[in-house]
C-alpha positions as CSV (number, residue, x, y, z in Angstrom):
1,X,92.9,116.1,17.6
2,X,96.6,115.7,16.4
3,X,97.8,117.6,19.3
4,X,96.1,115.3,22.0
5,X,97.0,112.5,20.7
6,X,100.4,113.4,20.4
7,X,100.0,114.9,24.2
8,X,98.8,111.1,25.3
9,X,101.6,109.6,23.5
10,X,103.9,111.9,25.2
11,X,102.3,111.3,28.5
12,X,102.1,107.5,28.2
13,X,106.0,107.2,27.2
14,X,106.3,109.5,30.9
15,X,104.6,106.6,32.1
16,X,105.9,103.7,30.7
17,X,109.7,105.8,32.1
18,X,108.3,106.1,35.7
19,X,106.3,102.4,35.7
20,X,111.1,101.4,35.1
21,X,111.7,103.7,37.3
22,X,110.0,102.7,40.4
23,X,111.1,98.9,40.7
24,X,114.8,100.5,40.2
25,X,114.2,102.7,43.4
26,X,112.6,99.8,45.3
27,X,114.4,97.3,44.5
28,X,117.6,97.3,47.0
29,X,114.7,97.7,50.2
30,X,112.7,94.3,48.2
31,X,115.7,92.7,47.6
32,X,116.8,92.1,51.4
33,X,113.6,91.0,51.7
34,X,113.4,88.4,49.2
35,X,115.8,88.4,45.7
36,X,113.5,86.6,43.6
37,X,109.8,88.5,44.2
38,X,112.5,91.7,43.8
39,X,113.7,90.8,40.2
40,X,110.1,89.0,39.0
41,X,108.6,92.4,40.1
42,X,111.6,94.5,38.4
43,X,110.7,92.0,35.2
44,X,107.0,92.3,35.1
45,X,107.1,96.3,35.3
46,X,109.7,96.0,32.5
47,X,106.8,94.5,30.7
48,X,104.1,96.8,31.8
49,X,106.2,99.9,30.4
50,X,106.8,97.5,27.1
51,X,103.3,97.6,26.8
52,X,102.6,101.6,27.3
53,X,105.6,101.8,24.9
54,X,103.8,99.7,22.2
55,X,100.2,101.9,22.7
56,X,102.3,105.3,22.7
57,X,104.5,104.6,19.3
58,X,101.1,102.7,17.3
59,X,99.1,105.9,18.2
60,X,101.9,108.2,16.6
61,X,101.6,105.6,13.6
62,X,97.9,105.9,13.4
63,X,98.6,109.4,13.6
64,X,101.0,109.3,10.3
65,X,99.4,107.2,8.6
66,X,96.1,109.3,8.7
67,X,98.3,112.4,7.3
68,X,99.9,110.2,4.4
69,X,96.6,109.5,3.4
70,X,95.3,112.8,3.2
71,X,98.3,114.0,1.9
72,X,98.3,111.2,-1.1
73,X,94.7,112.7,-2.3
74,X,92.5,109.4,-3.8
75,X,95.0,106.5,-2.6
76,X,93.9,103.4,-3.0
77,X,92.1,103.0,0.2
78,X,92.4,99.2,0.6
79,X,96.4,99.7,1.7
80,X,95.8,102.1,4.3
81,X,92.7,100.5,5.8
82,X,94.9,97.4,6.1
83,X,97.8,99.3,7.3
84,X,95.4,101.7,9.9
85,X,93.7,98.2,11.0
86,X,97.2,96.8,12.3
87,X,98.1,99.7,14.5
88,X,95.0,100.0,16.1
89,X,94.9,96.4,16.7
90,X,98.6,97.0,18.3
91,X,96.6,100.1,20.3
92,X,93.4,97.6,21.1
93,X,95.9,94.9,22.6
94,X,98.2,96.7,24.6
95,X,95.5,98.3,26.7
96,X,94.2,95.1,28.3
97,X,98.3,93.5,28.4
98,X,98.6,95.9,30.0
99,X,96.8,95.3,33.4
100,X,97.8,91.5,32.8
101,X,101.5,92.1,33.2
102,X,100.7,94.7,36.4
103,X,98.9,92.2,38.3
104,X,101.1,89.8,39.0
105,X,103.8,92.7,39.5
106,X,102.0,94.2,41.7
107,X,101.2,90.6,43.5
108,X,104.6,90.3,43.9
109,X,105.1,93.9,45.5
110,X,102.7,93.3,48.3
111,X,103.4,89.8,49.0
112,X,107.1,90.8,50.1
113,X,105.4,93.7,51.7
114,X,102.8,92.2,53.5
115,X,105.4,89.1,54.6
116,X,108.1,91.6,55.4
117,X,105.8,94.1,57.2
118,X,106.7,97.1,55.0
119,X,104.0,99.2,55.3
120,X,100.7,98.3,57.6
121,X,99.3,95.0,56.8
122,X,96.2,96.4,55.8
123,X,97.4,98.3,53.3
124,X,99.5,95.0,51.6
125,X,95.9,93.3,51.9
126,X,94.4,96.2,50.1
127,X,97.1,96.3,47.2
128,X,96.6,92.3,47.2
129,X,93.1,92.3,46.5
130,X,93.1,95.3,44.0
131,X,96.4,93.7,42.0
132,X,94.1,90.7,41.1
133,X,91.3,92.6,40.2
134,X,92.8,94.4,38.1
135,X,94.8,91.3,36.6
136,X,91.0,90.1,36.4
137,X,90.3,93.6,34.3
138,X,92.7,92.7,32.1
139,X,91.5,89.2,31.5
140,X,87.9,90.6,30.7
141,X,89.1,93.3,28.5
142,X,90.7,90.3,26.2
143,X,87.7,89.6,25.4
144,X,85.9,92.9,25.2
145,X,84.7,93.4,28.2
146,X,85.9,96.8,30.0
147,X,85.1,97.2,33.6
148,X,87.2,99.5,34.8
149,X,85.4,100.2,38.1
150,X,87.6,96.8,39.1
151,X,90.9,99.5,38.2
152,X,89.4,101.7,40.8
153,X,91.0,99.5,44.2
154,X,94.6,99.4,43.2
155,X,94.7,102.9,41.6
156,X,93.2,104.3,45.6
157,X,95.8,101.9,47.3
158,X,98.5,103.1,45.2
159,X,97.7,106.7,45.7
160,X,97.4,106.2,49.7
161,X,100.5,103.8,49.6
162,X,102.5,106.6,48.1
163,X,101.3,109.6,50.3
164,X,101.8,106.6,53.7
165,X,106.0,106.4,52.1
166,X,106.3,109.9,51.3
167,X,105.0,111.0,54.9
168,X,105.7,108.3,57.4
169,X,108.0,105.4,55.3
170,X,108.6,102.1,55.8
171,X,107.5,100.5,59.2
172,X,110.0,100.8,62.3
173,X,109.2,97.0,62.3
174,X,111.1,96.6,59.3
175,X,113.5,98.4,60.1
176,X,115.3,96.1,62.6
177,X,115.8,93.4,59.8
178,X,117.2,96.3,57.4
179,X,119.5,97.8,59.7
180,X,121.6,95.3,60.3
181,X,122.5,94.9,57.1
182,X,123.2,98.6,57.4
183,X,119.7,99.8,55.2
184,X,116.9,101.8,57.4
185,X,113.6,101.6,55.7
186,X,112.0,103.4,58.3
187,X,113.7,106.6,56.5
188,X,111.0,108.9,55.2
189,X,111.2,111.0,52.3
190,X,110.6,113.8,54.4
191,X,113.6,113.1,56.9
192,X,115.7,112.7,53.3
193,X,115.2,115.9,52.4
């Protein structure tokens, strides 16, 4: 069990560096487009990976705490059960911020796609419509209730967004604003490498 959760940890810190790293790379194609929706949705990833920061470290705390007390024999139990409470707590809470700071994020994303013509207008819709579902998912996990099936939309679009960039890039459409101002997004990753 120590192991695992030390592997989660580990993989949620990965996370939290790719969830920064992604608004970096996108940024100079969002910023022609519009500045502002560019640095909200820098900001609100900022916050996302604040929160899969905040899950990883109170895990690895749990984690430490649970060998002090074994290591301490017969502690008084009433000091780590009040200490063990606060870091799940800090566990319990970042799980649903965590979908409540990607929403509007991600909201932001595919507006400036969708009004900019990034990617095919069908695929900003999708992305739209599974950004405030899961924003909703977040909201209902405040309160206890976890229905992740409303994660399912955005974590599909995502996937088919990326796989759309990585093969075929940003539309040609888009490509007319950009290149005047010397930037073509209709650059693949595959005519990069």
């Amino acid at each position: 069990m120590e192991n695992q959760t030390i592997l989660g940890a580990l993989l949620e810190l990965a996370a939290a560096i790719s969830v920064m790293l992604i608004p970096a790379v996108m940024f100079p194609v969002l910023k022609q487009q519009s500045e502002g929706m560019a640095l909200g949705y820098f900001g609100f990833r900022i916050l996302e990976a604040v929160t899969l920061i905040v899950g990883a470290i109170s895990s690895l705390l749990l984690l430490t705490l649970s060998q002090q007390y074994v290591n301490a024999g017969a502690p008084a139990v009433s000091s780590f059960q009040i200490s063990g409470a606060l870091l799940l707590g800090a566990r319990n809470w970042a799980f649903p911020l965590n979908p409540l700071v990607f929403g509007p994020g991600a909201l932001m994303l595919y507006s400036v796609m969708y009004q900019a013509n990034l990617i095919p207008r069908w695929l900003s819709v999708w992305g739209l419509i599974g950004a405030a579902m899961v924003f909703v998912f977040g909201l209902l996990g405040m309160f206890g209730n976890i229905l992740i099936f409303l994660a399912i939309p955005i974590a599909v679009q995502e996937m088919v967004m990326a796989v759309w960039l990585i093969v075929k890039g940003f539309q040609p459409s888009a490509s007319a604003a950009g290149s005047a101002k010397g930037f073509h997004p209709s650059t693949s990753a595959s005519e990069l490498a």
